[in-house]
C-alpha positions in Angstrom: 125.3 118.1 169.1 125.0 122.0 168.0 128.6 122.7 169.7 129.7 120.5 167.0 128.5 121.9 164.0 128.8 125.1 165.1 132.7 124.4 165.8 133.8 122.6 162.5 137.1 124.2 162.5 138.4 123.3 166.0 137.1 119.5 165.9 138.3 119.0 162.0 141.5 120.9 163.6 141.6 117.9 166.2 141.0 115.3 164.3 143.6 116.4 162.1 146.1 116.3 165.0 144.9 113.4 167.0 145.6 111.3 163.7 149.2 112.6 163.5 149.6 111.6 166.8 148.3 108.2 166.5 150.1 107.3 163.2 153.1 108.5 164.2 153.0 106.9 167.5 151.9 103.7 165.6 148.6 103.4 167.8 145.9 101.2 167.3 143.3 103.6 168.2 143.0 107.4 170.2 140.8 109.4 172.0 141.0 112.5 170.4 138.1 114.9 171.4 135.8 114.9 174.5 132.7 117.0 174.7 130.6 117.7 178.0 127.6 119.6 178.7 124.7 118.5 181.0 122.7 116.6 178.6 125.5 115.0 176.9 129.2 113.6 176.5 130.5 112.4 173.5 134.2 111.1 172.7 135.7 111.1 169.3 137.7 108.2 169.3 140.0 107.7 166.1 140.7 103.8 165.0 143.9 103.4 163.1 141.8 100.9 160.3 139.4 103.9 159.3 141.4 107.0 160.2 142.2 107.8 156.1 138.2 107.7 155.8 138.2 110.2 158.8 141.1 112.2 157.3 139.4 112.5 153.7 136.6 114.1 155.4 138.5 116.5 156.9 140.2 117.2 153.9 137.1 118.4 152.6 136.1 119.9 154.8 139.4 122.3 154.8 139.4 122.6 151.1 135.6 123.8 151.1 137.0 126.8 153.5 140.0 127.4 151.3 142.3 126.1 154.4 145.6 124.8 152.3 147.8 124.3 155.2 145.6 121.6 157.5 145.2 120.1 153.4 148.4 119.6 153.3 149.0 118.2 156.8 146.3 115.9 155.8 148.0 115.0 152.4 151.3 113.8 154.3 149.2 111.8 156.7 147.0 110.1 153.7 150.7 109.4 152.3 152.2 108.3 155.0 149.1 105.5 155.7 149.4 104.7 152.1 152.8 104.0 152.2 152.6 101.8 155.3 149.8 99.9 154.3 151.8 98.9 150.8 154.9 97.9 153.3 152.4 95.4 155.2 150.8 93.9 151.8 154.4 93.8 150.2 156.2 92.2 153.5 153.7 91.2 155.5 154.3 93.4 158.7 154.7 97.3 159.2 158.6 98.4 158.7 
């Protein structure tokens, strides 16, 4: 969809905060963006098994536009997942 990558910045932007929300909130999964025109609808929906793939995009995508805040949003979230997914392979569950 054009709107889309015409409009990197707002749905990176999203993303960004959609995954906060959802790791914080210790979801499974989140719809984070919805975009409707007459030909089509599409729904960004984030999934707690992929979201540091996601979020490495994004950081990318920021650092290629010099944007150092949303990177280091996105470095907290990468360390946060990081640390949680060590917790479940060290104990089993998520602490």
């Amino acid at each position: 969809m054009e709107w889309v990558s015409q409009n990197k910045y707002i749905v990176f932007s999203e993303i960004v905060r959609y995954s906060e929300k959802m790791i914080k909130g210790d979801l499974e999964h989140i719809n984070a963006i919805m975009i409707s025109n007459l030909a089509d609808n599409i729904v960004f929906i984030l999934r707690n098994d992929s979201v540091d793939s996601t979020l490495k995009k994004a950081m990318d995508y920021f650092l290629e536009i010099e944007e150092y805040e949303q990177c280091g949003k996105i470095r907290d979230l990468l360390i946060l997942i990081s640390n949680r997914n060590k917790s479940i392979k060290d104990y089993g569950r998520k602490t």
